[in-house]
C-alpha positions in Angstrom: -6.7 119.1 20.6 -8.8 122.0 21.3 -12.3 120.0 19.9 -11.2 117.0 21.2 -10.8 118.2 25.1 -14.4 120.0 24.1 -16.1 116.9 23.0 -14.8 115.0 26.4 -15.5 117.7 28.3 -19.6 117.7 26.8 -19.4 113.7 27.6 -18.5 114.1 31.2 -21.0 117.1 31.5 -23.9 115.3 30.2 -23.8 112.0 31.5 -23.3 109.2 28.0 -23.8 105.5 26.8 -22.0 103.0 25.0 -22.6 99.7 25.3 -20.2 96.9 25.4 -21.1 96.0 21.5 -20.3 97.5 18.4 -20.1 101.5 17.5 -19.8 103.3 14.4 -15.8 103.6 13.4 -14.6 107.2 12.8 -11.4 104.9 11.2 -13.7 104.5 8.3 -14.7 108.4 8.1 -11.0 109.1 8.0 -10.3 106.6 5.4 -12.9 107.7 2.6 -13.4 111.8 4.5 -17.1 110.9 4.5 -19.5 111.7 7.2 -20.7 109.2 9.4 -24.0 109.7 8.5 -23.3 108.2 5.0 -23.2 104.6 6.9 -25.2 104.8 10.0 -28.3 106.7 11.6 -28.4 107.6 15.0 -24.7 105.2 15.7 -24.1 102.5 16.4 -27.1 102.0 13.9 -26.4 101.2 9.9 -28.7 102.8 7.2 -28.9 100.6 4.5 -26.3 101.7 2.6 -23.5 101.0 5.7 -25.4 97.5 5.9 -24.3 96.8 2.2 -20.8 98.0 3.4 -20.5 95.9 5.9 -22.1 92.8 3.6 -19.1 93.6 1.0 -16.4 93.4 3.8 -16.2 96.7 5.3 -15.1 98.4 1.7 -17.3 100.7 -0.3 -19.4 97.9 -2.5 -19.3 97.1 -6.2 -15.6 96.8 -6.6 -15.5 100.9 -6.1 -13.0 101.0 -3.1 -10.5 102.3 -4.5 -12.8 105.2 -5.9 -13.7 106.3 -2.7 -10.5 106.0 -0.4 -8.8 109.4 -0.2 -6.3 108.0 2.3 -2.8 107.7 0.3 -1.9 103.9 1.2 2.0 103.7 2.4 4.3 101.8 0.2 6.4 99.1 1.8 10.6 98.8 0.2 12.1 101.2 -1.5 10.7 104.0 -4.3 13.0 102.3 -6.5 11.6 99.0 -5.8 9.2 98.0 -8.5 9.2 94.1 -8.2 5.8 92.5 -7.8 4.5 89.6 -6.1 5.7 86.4 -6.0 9.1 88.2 -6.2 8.4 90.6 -3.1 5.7 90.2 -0.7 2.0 91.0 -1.6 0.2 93.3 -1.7 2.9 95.9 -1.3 1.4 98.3 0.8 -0.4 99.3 4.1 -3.3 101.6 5.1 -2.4 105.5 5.3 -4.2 106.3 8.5 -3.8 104.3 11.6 -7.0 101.1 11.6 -8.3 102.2 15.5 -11.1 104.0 17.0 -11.8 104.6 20.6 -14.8 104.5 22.4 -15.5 105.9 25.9 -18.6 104.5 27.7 -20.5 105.7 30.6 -23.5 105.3 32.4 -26.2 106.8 34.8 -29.6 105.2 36.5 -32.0 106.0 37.7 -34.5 103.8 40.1 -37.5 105.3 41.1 -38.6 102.5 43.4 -35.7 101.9 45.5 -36.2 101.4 49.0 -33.6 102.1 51.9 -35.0 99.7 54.1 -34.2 96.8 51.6 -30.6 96.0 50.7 -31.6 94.3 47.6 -33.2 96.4 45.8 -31.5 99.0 42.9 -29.6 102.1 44.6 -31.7 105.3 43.7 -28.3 106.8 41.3 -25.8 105.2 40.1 -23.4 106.8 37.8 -20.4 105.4 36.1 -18.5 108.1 34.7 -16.5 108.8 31.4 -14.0 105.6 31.5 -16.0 103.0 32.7 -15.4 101.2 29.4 -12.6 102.2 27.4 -13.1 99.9 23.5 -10.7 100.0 20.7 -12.2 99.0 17.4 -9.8 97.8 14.5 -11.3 97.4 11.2 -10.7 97.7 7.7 -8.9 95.8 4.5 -5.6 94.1 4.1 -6.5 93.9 0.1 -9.5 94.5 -1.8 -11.3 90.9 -0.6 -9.7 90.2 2.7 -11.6 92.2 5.8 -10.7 92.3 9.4 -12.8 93.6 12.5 -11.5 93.1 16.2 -12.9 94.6 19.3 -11.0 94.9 23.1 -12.4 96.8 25.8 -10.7 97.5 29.3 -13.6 97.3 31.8 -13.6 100.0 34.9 -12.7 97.0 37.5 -9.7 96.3 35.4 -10.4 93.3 33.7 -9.1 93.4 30.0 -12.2 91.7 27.5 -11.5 90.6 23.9 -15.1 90.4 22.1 -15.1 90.5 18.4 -12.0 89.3 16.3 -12.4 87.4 12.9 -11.4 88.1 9.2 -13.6 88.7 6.2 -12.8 86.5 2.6 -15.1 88.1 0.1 -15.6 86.8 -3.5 -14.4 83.6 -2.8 -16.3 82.9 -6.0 -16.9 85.6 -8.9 -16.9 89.3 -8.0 -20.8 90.2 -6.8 -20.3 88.9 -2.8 -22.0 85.5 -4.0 -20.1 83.8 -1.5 -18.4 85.1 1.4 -16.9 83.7 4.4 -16.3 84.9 8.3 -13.7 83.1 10.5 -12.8 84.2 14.2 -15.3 84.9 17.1 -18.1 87.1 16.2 -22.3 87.0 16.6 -23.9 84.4 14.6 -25.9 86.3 11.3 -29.0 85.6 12.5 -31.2 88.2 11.0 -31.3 90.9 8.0 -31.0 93.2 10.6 -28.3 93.5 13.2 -29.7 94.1 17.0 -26.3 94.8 18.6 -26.0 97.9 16.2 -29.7 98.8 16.9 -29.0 102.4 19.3 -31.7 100.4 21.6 -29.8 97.6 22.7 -30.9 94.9 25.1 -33.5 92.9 23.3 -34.7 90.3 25.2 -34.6 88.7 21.7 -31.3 88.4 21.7 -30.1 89.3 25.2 -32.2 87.2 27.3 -30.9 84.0 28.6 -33.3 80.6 29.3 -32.0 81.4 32.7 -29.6 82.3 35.1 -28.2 78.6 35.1 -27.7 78.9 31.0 -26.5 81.9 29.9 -26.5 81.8 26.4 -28.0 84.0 23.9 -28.7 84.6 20.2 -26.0 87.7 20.4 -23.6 85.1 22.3 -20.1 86.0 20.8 -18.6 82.3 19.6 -16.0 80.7 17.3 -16.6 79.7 14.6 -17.0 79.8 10.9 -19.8 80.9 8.2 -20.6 81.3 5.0 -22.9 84.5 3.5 -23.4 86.0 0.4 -26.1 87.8 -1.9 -27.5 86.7 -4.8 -29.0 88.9 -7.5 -28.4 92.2 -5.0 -31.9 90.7 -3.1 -31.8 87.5 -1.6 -28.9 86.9 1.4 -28.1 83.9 2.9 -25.8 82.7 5.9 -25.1 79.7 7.3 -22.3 78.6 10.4 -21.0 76.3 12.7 -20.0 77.8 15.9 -18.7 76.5 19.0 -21.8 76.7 20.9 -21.5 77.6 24.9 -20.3 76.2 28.1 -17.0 74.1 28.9 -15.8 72.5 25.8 -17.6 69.7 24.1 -17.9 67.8 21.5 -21.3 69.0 20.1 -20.9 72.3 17.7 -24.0 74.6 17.0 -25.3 75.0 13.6 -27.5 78.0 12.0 -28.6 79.6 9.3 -30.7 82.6 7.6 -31.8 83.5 4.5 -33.5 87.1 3.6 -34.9 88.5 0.3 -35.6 92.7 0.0 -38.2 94.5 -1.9 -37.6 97.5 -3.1 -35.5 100.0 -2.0 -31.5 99.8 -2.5 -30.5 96.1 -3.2 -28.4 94.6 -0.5 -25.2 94.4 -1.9 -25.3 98.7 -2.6 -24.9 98.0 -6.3 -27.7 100.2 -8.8 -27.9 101.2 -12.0 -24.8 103.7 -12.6 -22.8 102.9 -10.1 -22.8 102.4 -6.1 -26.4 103.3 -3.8 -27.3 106.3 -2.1 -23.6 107.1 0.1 -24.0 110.8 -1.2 -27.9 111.2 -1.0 -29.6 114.2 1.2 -31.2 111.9 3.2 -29.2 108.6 3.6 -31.9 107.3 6.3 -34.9 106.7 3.8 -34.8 103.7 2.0 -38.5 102.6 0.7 -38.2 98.5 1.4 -39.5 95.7 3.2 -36.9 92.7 3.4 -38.3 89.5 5.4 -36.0 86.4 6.9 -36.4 82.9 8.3 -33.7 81.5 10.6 -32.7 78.2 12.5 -30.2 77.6 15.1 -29.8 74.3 17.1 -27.2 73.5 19.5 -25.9 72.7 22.7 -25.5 74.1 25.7 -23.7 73.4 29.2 -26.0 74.7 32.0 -24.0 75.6 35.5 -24.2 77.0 39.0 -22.4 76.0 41.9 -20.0 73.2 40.0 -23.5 71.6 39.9 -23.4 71.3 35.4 -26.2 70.0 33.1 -26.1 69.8 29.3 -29.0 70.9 27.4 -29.9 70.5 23.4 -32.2 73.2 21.9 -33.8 73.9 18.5 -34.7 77.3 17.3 -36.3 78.7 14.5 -38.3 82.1 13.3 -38.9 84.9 11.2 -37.8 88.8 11.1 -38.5 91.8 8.9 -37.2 95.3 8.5 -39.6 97.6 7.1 -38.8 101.6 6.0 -41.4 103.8 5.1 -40.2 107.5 4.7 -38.9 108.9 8.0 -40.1 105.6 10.0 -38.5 102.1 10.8 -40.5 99.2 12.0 -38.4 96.3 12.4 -39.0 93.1 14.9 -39.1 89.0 14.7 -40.6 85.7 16.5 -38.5 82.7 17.0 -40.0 79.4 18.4 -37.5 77.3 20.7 -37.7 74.4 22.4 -34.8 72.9 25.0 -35.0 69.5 25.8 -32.9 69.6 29.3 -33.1 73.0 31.0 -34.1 73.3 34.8 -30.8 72.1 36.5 -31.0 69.6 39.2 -34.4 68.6 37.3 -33.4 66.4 34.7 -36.0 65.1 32.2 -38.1 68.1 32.1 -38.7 70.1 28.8 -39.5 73.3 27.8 -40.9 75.7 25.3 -40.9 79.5 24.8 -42.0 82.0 22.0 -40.4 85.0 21.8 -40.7 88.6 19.7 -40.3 91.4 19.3 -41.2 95.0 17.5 -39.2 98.2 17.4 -40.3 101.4 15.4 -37.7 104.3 15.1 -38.4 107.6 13.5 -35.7 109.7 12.3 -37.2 113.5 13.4 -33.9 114.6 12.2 -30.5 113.1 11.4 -29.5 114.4 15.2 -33.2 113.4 16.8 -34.0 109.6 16.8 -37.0 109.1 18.8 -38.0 105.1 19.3 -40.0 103.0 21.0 -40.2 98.6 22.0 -42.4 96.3 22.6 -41.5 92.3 23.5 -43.0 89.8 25.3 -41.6 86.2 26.4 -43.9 83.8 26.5 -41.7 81.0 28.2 -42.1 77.8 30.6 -40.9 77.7 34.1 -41.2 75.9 37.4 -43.9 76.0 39.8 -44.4 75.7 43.2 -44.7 71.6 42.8 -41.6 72.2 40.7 -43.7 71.2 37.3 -43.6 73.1 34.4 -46.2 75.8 34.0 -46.6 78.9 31.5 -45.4 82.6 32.2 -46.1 85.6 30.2 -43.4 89.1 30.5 -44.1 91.6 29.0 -41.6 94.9 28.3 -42.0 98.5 26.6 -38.9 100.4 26.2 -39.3 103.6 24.8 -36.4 106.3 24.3 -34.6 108.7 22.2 -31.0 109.5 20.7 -29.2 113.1 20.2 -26.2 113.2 18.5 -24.2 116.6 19.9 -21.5 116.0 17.7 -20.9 113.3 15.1 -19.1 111.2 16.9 -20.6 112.0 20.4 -24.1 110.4 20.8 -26.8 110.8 24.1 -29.6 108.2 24.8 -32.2 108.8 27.3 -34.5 105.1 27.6 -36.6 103.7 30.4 -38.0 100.2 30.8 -41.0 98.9 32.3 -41.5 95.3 32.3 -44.4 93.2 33.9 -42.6 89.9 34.7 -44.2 86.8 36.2 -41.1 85.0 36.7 -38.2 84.9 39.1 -35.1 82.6 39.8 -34.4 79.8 42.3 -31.0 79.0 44.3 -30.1 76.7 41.2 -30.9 79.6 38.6 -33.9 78.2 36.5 -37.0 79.9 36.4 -39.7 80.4 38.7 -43.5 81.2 38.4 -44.3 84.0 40.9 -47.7 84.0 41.8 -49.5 87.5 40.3 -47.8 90.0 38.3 -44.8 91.8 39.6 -44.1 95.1 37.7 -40.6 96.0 37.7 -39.6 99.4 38.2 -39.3 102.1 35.7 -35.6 102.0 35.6 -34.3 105.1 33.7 -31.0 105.4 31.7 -28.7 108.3 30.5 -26.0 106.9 28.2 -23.6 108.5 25.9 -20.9 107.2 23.6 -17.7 109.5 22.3 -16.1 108.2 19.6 -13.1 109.2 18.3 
């Protein structure tokens, strides 16, 4: 109780982050007494050897689970009970240590250009204290090939927000994570990497909606079903179908992604010997370059004032992941075009290219140091209310501390030279010039526990 009143006292001190995606689980650490370092870098952020934990269902990969728990599962019946499944109900025991980890956000900004005189802009501070997100993560196994993750976070104004919930069936063919399948609501697998884990987040990649009139994303949370799996320990695949956004309809969405690695540990953890690099010096370096292409098309319902619109879209890209030593480089470009997307002008089409490149440097395992660049190179509306091309443009540098192992500080700015704002009805507008938007400043922390 002592540490733990410490830790929260350090988090309210310093002013902390956590976003509303995922976090690192100190569940896990208690389950296999590991640090959290052995899975992630900097958290929420997964080295490579917590993304081939994650690939194998949230267990330790190459069948080697039950190697590595140290948690002593409880038995369910009586000692003297020794009758086995179909006779009793299977498997016959629970986990040890209770599934849930807690996460308490909070947030401070700062806005160097605001201006009294004009309500609309940014207030000069804001702070949201310790407890203006409260998330409870729940993940683990309920046997050795069925995985569960769910996410709920109570909101400061109240409001009670389910994001992630969907189960994990691993081997559903041999034993090497060949074929694998997610059901529930979760983030399409897009990429080789995982931008909601990245301790960056925001990517206008993956963040940034067409417009205010359709807000869906690439990192939109839907229902839906897919099907993964690695072949050889190098080349990954995925492919869903997903509800797709907006009132209900018809239409689903379909994607899918395929990655191959060089070098480096393979992608399902397994080497030579045994399991990767879990009790290496230096978990972070992992010598590889691994390269994807991706597709999504879909459907979605565009909306603003009961005034709806629906709009089809086609997407496709690339993205790599490349670690050299102490340094990550990581990014992608995807290629979209939506065939219906200014609302309340039908018949008008549009096309954008997007990307993105992010390079993190692990000073130390507590000093993460990082730095983005993106640029959106997207269609909008004029002043004749034609299409005509705009070019944003954003750097984001920043830098994590971890104070504790499960207490984490971020300290990031933006500045973003945008030529595009938004009209009554949401869509996109050209603004004549460049407008450079403030060099918003963020203190975040996340305390885990």
């Amino acid at each position: 109780m002592k540490h733990l009143f410490l830790n929260l006292l350090a988090a309210g001190i310093l002013v902390m982050l956590c976003t509303e995606e995922s976090h690192s689980t100190p569940a896990f650490a208690r389950k296999y007494q590991t640090s959290c370092a052995t899975c992630h870098n900097g958290f929420p952020k997964l080295n490579s050897f917590g993304e081939a934990f994650r690939r194998s269902g949230y267990q330790f990969p190459g069948g080697t689970d039950a190697q590595f728990t140290k948690e002593e599962p409880i038995p369910l019946g009586s000692d003297g009970n020794k009758r086995a499944f179909p006779d009793a109900i299977w498997p016959g025991s629970i986990s040890g240590t209770s599934p849930v980890a807690l996460f308490f956000d909070a947030e401070a900004d700062y806005n160097p250009k605001f201006n009294p005189a004009d309500p609309t802009t940014a207030e000069r501070f804001s702070f949201n204290g310790l407890g203006n997100a409260i998330e409870a993560v729940a993940a683990g196994t309920i046997d050795e090939d069925v995985s569960y993750w769910g996410q709920l976070a109570l909101n400061s104004d109240g409001t009670l927000e389910i994001n992630r919930v969907f189960l994990i069936f691993s081997n559903l063919i041999g034993s090497s994570y060949g074929f694998n399948a997610r059901v529930g609501v979760f983030e399409p697998g897009m990429f080789s990497f995982s931008t909601h884990r990245a301790w960056m987040e925001g990517y206008w990649f993956t963040t940034r909606p067409f417009s205010g009139a359709m807000g869906w994303t690439l990192e939109e949370i839907q229902k839906g079903v897919e099907l993964n799996g690695i072949l050889n320990g190098r080349l990954g695949y995925s492919a869903g179908v997903v509800e797709g956004f907006g009132d209900p309809h018809s239409d689903k969405d379909y994607y899918g992604h395929i990655y191959y690695k060089f070098d480096g540990l393979p992608l399902d953890g397994v080497v030579e010997g045994g399991v990767g690099s879990q009790g290496a010096s230096q978990p972070f370096i992992d010598n590889s370059f691994t390269i994807g292409a991706f597709a999504y098309g879909g459907q979605a319902v565009l909306d603003s004032g009961g005034i709806s619109q629906q709009n089809n879209f086609t997407m496709y890209g690339v993205d790599y992941n490349a670690f050299f030593g102490r340094l990550n480089l990581f990014g992608g470009v995807q290629l979209r075009k939506d065939d219906n997307p200014f609302l309340m002008m039908s018949g008008l089409s549009a096309k954008s290219t997007v990307w993105f490149s992010e390079l993190d440097v692990t000073v130390f395992p507590w000093l993460l140091p990082g730095v983005r660049y993106e640029v959106w190179n997207g269609q909008g509306l004029n002043a004749s209310n034609g299409v005509a091309s705009f070019t944003d443009s954003q750097i984001v540098p920043g830098v994590v501390f971890l104070v504790r192992p499960n207490l984490k500080m971020s300290v990031r700015a933006s500045f973003a030279k945008l030529n595009t704002g938004a009209d009554p009805n949401g869509n996109p507008v050209i603004i004549p010039g460049q407008s450079v938007q403030p060099g918003q400043v963020q203190v975040l922390m996340a305390l885990g526990i």
